[in-house]
N, C-alpha and C positions, 0 to 999 in steps of 0.2 A: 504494500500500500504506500503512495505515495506522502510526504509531508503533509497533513490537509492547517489550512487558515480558517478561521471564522469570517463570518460574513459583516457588513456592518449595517447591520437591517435599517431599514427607511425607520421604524418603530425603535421607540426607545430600545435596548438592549435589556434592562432589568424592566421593562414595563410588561403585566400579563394583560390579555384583552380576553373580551367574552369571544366564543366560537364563533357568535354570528358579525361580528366586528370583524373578524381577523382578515388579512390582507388573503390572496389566493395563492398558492404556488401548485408544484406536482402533486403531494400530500394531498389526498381524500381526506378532509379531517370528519364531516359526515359519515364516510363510509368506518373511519376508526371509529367515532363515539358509539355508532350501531356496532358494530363489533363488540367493542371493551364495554359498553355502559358509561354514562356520566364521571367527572372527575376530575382531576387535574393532568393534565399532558405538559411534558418538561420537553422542550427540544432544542438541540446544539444542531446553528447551519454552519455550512459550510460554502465556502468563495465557492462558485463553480469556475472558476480559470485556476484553482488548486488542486485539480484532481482532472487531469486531462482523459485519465482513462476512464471515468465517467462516463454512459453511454450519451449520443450526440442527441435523441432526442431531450426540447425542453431548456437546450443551454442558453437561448436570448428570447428575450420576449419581444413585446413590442415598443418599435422605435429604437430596438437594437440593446436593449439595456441590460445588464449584464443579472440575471433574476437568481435569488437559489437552485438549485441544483436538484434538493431535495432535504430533507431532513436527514440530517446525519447521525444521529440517536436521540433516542425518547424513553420516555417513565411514565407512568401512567398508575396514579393512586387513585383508588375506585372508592365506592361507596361504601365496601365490603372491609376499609382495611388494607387490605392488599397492595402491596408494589408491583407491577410488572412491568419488567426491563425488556424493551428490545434490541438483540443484537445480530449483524449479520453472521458474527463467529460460530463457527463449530465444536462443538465437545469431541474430542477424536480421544477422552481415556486422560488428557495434560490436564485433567480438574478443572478449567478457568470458567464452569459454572459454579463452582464453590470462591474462585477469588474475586472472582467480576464481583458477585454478590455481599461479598465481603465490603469491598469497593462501596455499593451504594446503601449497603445497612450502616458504616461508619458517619456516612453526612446525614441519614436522615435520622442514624439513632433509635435505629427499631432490631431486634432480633434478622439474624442471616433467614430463619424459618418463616417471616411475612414478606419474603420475597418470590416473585415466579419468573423464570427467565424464559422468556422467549423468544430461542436462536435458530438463525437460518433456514427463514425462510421468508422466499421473494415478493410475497403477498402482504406481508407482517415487517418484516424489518428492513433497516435501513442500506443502502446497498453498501457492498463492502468488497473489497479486492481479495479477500480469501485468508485464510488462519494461515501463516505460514509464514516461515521467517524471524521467528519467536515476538512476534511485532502484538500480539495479544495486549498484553499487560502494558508496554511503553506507548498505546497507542488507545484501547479502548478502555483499559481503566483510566486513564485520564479523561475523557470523555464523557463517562458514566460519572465519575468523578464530580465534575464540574456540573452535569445534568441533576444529580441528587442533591447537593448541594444548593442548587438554584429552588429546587420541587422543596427542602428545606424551609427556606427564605419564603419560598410564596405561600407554605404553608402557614406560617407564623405571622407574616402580613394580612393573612383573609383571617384566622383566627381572632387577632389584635381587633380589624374590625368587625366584626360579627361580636366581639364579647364588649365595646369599646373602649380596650384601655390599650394603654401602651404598648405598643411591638418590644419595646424592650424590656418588658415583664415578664412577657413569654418565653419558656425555653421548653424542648423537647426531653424527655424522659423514659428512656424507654418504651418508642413506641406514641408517648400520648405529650399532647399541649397542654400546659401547665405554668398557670401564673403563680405568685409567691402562696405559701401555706394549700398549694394547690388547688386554688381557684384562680379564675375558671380552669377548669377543664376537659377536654378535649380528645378524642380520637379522632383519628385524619377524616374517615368517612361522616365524621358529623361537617367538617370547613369543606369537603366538596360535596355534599352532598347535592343533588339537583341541580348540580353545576355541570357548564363545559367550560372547562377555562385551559387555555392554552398559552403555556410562559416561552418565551424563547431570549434564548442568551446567550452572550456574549464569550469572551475569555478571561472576564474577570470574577467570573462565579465564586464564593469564597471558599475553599475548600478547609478542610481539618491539618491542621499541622502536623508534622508524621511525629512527633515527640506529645503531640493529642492524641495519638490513635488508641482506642481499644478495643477496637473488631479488625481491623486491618495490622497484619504484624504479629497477628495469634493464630494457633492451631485451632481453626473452625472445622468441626469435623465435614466429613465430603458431605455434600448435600445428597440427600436420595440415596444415600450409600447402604443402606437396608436394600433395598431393591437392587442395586447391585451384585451384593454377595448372595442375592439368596434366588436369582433368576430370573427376579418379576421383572425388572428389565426391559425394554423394548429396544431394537436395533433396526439397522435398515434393511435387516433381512428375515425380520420378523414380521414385516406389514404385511398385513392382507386385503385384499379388495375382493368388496360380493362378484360372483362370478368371473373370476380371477384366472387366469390361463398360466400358463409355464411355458417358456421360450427357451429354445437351444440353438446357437449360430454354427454356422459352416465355419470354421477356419482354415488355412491351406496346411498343407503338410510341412512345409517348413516356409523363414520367412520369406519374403519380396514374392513368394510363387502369386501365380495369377493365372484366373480363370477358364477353363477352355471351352467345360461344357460343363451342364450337372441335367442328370436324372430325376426328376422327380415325383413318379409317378407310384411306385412303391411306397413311398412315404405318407403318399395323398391316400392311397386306400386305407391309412390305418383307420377307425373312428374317432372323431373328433378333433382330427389335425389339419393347421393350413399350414401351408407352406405357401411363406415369401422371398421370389427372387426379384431383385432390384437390382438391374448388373452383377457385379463382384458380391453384393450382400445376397446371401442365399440363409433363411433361419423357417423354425417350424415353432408350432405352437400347440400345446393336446392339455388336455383336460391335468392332466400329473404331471409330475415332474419326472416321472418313469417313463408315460408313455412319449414324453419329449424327446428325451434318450434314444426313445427306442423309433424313432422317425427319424432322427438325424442319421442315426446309423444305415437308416434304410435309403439314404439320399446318396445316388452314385455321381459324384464328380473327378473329372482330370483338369489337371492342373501341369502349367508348364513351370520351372524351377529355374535359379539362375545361381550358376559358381558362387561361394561366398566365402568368406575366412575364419577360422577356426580360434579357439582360444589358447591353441598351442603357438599361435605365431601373432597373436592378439597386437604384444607390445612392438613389436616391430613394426606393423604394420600400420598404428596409430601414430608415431613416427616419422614415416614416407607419406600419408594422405592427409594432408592437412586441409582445414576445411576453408571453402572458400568465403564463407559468410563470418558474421563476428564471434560467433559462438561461446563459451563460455558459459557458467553456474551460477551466479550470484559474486560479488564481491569486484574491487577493482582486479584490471587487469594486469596491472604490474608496477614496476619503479626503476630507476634510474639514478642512480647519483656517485660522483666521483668520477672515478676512473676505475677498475676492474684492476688495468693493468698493473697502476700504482700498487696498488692495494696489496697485491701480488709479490710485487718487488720490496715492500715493507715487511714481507712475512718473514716466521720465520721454516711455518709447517705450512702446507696445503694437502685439502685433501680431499678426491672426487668420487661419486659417490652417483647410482642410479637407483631407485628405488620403484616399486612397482606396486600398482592397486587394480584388483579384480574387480569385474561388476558384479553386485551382491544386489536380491532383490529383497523387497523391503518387507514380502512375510507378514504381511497383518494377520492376525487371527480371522476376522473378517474379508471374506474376496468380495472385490467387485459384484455390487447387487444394482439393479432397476427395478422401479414399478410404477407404469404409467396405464395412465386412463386417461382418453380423451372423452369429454361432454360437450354438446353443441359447439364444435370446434377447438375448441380448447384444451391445454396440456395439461395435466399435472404429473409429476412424477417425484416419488420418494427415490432417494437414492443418498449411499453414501461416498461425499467428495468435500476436499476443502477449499472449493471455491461455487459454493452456491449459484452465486450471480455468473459467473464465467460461464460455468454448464446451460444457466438459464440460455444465453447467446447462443451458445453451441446448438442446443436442442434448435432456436429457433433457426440458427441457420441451415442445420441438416434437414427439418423439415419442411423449411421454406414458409416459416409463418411468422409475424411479430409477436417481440420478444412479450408482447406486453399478454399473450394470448398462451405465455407458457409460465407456468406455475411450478418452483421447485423445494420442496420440504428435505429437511436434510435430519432425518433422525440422528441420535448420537450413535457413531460409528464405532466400529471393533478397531480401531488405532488405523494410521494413515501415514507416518514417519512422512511426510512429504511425497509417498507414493499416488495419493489420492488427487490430484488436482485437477485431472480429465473428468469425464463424464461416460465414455465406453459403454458402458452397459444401462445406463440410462438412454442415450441414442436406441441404441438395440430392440429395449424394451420400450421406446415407442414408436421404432417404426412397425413393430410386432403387433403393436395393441391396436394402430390402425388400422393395421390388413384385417387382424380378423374382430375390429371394431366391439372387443371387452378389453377390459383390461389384463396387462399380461408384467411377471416375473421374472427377469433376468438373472440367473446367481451364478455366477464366471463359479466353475470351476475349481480345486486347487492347482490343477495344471493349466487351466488356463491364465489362472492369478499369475504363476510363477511364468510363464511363454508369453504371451501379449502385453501383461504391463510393460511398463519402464523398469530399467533399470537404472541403479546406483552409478553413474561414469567408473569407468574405470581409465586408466592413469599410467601414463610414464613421467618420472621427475627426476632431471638430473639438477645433483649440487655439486658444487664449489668451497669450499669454506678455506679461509688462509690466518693463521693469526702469527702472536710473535710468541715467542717462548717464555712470555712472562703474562699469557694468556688473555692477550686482548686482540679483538677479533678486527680484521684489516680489508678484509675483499669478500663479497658475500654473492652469489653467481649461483639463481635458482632456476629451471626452467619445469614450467608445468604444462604436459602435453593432454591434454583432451578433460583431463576429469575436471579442471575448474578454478578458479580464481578466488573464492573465498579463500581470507585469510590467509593471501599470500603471501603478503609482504612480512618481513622478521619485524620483530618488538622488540631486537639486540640491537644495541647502538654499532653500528661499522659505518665507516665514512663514505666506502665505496661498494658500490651495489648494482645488479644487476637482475632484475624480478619481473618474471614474463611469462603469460600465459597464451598456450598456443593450443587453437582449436584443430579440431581433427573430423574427418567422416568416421564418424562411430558404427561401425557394424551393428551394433546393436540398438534399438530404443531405449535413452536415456533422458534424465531429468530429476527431479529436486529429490532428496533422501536426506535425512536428520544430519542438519549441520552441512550438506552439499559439499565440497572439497576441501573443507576446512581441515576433517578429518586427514584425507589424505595430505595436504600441506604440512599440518603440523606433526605426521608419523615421520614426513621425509624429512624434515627441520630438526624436529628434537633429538631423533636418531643422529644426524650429521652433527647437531651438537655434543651430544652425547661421546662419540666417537674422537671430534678435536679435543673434548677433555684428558682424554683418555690416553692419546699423541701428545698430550704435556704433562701426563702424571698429574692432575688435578681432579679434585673432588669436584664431580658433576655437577651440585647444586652452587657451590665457589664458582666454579666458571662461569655459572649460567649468571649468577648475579653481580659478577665482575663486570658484565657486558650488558647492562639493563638498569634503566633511570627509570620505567615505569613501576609510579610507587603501585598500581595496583596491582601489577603481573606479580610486583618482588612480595606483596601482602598477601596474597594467594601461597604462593611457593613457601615463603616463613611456616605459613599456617599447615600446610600439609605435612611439609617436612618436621615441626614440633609437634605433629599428633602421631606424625607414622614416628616417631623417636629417631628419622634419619641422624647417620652419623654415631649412636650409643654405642653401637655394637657390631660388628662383625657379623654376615651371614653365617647362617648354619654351614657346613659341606652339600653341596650338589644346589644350596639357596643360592637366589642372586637377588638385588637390589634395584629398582630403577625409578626415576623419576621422567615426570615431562609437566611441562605449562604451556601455556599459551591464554590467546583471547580473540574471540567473534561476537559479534553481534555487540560489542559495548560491553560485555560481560568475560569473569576473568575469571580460570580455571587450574590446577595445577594437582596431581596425581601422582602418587606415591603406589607402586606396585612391588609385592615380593612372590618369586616363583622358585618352585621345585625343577628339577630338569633334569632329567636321567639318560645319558647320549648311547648309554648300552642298550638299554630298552625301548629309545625313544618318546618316554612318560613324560608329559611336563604340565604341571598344574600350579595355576595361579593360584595362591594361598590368599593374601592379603590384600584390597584397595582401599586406599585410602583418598578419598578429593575434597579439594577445598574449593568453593567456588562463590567468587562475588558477582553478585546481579545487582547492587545498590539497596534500597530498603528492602525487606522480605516483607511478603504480603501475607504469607501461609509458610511458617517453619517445617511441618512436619510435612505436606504436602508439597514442597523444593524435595527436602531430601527425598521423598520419593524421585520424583523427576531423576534424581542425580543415580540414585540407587538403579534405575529403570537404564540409564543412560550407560552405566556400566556395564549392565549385562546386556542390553544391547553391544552396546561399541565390543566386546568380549568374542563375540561372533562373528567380527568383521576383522575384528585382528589377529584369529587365530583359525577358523575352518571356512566360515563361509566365502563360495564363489560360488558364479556360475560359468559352469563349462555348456562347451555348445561348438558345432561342427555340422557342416555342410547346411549351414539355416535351420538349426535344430536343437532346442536345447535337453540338452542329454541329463539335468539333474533338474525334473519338473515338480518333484514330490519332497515333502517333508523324511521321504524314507533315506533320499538319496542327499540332499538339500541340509549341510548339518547345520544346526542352530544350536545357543547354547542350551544345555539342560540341565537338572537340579545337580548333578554330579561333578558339572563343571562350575559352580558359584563357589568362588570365594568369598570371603569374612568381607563386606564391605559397609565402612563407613564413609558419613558425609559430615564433612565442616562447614557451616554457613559464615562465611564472614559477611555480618550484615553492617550494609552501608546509610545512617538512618539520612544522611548528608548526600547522598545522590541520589536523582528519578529510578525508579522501579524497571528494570529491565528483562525480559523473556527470559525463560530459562527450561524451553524444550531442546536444545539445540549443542549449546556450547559445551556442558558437560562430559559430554561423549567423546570431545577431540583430544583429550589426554591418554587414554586409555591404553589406547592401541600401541604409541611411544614409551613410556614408560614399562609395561610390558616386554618392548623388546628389547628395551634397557636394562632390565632384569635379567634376561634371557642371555643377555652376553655379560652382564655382570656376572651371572652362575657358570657361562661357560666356556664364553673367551669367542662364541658364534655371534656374528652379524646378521641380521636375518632381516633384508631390505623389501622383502614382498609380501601385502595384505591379498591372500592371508597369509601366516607366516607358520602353520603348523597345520596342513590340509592332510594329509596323510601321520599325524605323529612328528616327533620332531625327532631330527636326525642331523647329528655334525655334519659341516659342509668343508 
């Protein structure tokens, strides 16, 4: 999402007006009151020339004038009591229905449990560029933030008048409006009662000081979290619709293959199945999910196939084909400074170094689901993706209708690591639903989750590192082929540098995955530094902090290192030691690893994680360390077995059988440090956690056994001296 501005509305900023006053924009404020019922509505605009990806309908009115855009978030306190927040964000499993809510229970001063969130979806909330990015917390609790805060203030102004005394008598208490000795007092559904009143504001809303907070900065337990653990639960592959069909697509035998012919007519005779072919899209539809199966199977097609490359010759091959467009993952694309050569000629060690990353796929528990119904033209579809509004476009462009005739609800998903962003099977399942006009259920597969999504980029990264013999670092010379550009550039001070990212034609379908190429940046960095420590007989974490002025990278690193006891003690025989740091997204991370290593038997088990990781204020303590605990065993899988292999357009490990991920036998002892920052904004923290792991790790790995081991994964087979 991009930066967004506030608007500077033609109306006062803190003034609220009656519904039937209020000026007109996109917002149906009619169509909301019949929905929600009477009340008070809180809403933050925003500039429309601040968010260019915006859709084009609605951005100038008339005489050219530059109008809102839309409502950018809203509150809505009923007659009932109640708050309900809307947001375009998705619940993908990161909690931030529990901390958003945190968020708006702090300013208004009521219980987390009087709040209802209502997220993503295109009909109801406000549009949004998609959860991703760790952008949640540094972008819409600010927002809500500022929206609760204002619904506060207009609370206590209609109160003040309706009882007539002083606004500054009033204050909130748990939920209710209360002057001194407790009168008057108030529940919010008595000051809106019979009301439509709509406040809109500015960015000067007054929010709670983070050294006032006491709902925000505590462990709220998960909201709904009963339902949770015990089933009741609903996902987006749980939805049903009356007269409901089941849909299964053709796909080709391996990829780029393309269409020649398909049979269809064995499949047509089963009972209750249609079969749609639309060119290349060939799919069926039958009363079960069985008998869908059993009609695709019946459907004879040939297909023409074309030579592709293998993941045996993967890195080479990414290398020689560069790509010709900009390409790239998120983050800049490199840096410049000094001279290289100098840097070089100052030294007194250099040392070079190529390092390699596999594409891993992102494995949700959840595979790609659809379920669309069309009514008098119109779309709707449940589907799980984290970008709601994006898929909404999609749909409408595949089916060639406006956007405004397509409807997209996004239950809370079975996790999405950045996997989810398309819309796939929401496509599918409507062009399914309209051929045979019910509604129809798309559920990919696990082989299909694991073969047609995206994949993680994978990566070739050559380094350079030169320093002098009394370990300061002189010439720094990284280059990153295909997997990405986050967090490339080093956070060690060297005068001269050279940091470049170089896109490639990926064999494979790729795109965003937890933390995008951060991870792999910071395996091939920490390792390369790891290793110049090592060419000067110096303690890894001395070096690292000899060559680094950022006080927050070095407050992270302190912290981990004083919790793991780095430096007490000697490893055990066959232990090793390792550390790594780094920072993305604003947010700063550093990983203390010890591992077992047995080179006779090739055994090697990570023992101990320790991370310390600052994201500036904590919103939710025990809910981060989850995140960070999540992110461990995640990143655990990428730095030690998971790949995927695949040859002649095929990929050869499609199942969880074959597909290793970590399991309870591979968890180590893992703790989490919060170093909370109460003096910095609130920063994501799905993302950054995870780019320690994998270095530190392998830092261990040669700490215990004197082995290098430059390629994610780095123990796909057991681990074996090289």
């Amino acid at each position: 999402m991009n930066e967004l501005s506030l608007l500077d509305i033609p109306c006062e900023p803190e003034r609220y007006e009656l519904y039937e006053s209020s000026p007109t924009w996109d917002w149906d404020r009619r169509e909301f009151f019949r929905i929600t019922g009477a009340g008070l509505v809180v809403a933050l605009l925003f500039h429309e020339t601040a968010d260019a990806q915006r859709p084009a309908q609605g951005r100038q009115r008339g005489g050219g004038q530059s109008m809102p855009q839309e409502i950018g978030a809203w509150l809505h306190v009923g007659e009932d009591n109640l708050v309900t927040v809307y947001t375009g964000k998705v619940e993908i499993g990161q909690n931030i229905r529990t901390s958003l809510s945190q968020v708006v229970a702090e300013e208004l001063r009521i219980p987390v449990t009087r709040i209802r969130m209502v997220m993503a979806d295109t009909a109801l909330t406000p549009f949004d560029m998609g959860t991703m990015g760790s952008m949640t917390t540094p972008r819409m609790a600010v927002q809500l933030r500022r929206v609760a805060a204002a619904a506060r203030e207009t609370l206590l102004e209609q109160a003040a008048e309706q009882a007539k005394v002083q606004r500054s008598s009033l204050t909130i208490t748990d939920g209710r409006i209360v002057g001194p000795q407790s009168k008057p007092s108030f529940e919010f559904g008595e000051v809106t009662k019979g009301k439509k009143l709509v406040k809109l504001i500015g960015s000067d809303a007054p929010v709670t000081p983070v050294d006032k907070w006491s709902v925000e900065g505590t462990s709220v337990p998960k909201v709904d979290g009963r339902a949770f653990v015990t089933g009741a639960h609903r996902y987006a592959s749980d939805v049903q619709r009356p007269g409901m069909l089941f849909g299964k697509v053709l796909r080709p035998p391996s990829f780029k293959a393309t269409l020649v012919s398909v049979e269809t007519k064995d499949a047509e005779a089963i009972p209750g199945v249609t079969v749609v072919h639309e060119g290349e899209f060939v799919g069926v539809t039958a009363p079960t999910e069985q008998a869908a199966a059993k009609a695709l199977a019946a459907l004879h097609a040939e297909w023409r196939s074309t030579s592709q490359p293998s993941s045996a010759e993967l890195f080479d091959y990414l290398k020689k084909n560069p790509s010709s467009g900009r390409g790239g993952f998120g983050g800049p694309s490199g840096n410049e400074r000094g001279s290289i050569e100098e840097g070089r000629k100052a030294a007194d060690k250099e040392l070079k170094a190529t390092y390699t990353v596999a594409y891993i796929a992102h494995a949700p528990l959840e595979p790609r689901v659809g379920v669309a119904e069309w009514t008098d033209g119109k779309l709707t579809v449940w589907t799980g993706t984290q970008r709601p509004f994006g898929v909404r476009g999609d749909l409408a462009l595949a089916l060639k209708i406006p956007a405004e005739r397509v409807h997209v609800i996004v239950p809370d998903m079975g996790s999405g690591y950045g996997g989810k962003h398309t819309g796939e099977a929401a496509i599918e399942a409507a062009r399914l639903a309209k051929a045979a006009g019910k509604p129809v259920k798309v559920l990919w597969t696990r082989e299909e989750e694991f073969t047609w999504a995206y994949f993680r980029p994978a990566g070739v990264i050559d380094v350079t590192g030169a320093v002098t013999k009394n370990g300061m670092l002189t010439a720094w010379e990284f280059h990153n082929y295909n997997s990405g550009g986050s967090a490339i550039r080093t956070p060690y001070e060297v005068q001269n540098q050279h940091v470049a990212f170089h896109g490639a034609n990926s064999p494979l379908r790729q795109g965003s995955y937890r933390a995008l190429a951060a991870t792999a940046n910071h395996f091939a960095r920490e390792s390369h530094m790891d290793d110049l420590a090592h060419v000067l007989k110096m303690d890894p974490l001395a070096f690292r902090m000899q060559n680094l002025k950022d006080a927050r990278l070095r407050a992270v690193l302190e912290a981990a290192a004083k919790h793991f006891g780095w430096g007490s003690a000697k490893p055990a025989a066959g232990h090793g030691l390792g550390i790594a740091g780094g920072t993305e997204k604003d947010s700063y991370v550093a990983t203390c690893a010890e591992v077992m290593a047995d080179q006779k038997t090739g055994l090697l088990k990570v023992l101990r994680v320790v991370t310390a990781f600052e994201c500036g204020a904590v919103l939710n303590p025990d809910h981060l360390k989850n995140q960070i605990e999540g992110a461990a065993m995640m990143g655990l899988g990428g730095a030690l077995f998971e790949e995927i292999r695949f040859a002649d357009g095929k990929i050869l490990n499609p199942h969880f059988s074959s597909y290793r991920v970590p399991r309870f036998r591979d968890m180590p002892q893992i703790e989490a440090v919060l170093v909370d920052r109460k003096d910095l904004p609130s920063k994501g923290a799905g993302e950054t956690p995870i780019v320690a792991l994998a270095p530190a790790v392998a830092n261990a790995i040669f700490n215990a056994t004197g082995v290098r081991l430059r390629s994610l994964p780095m123990i796909p087979n057991g681990f074996k001296a090289s």
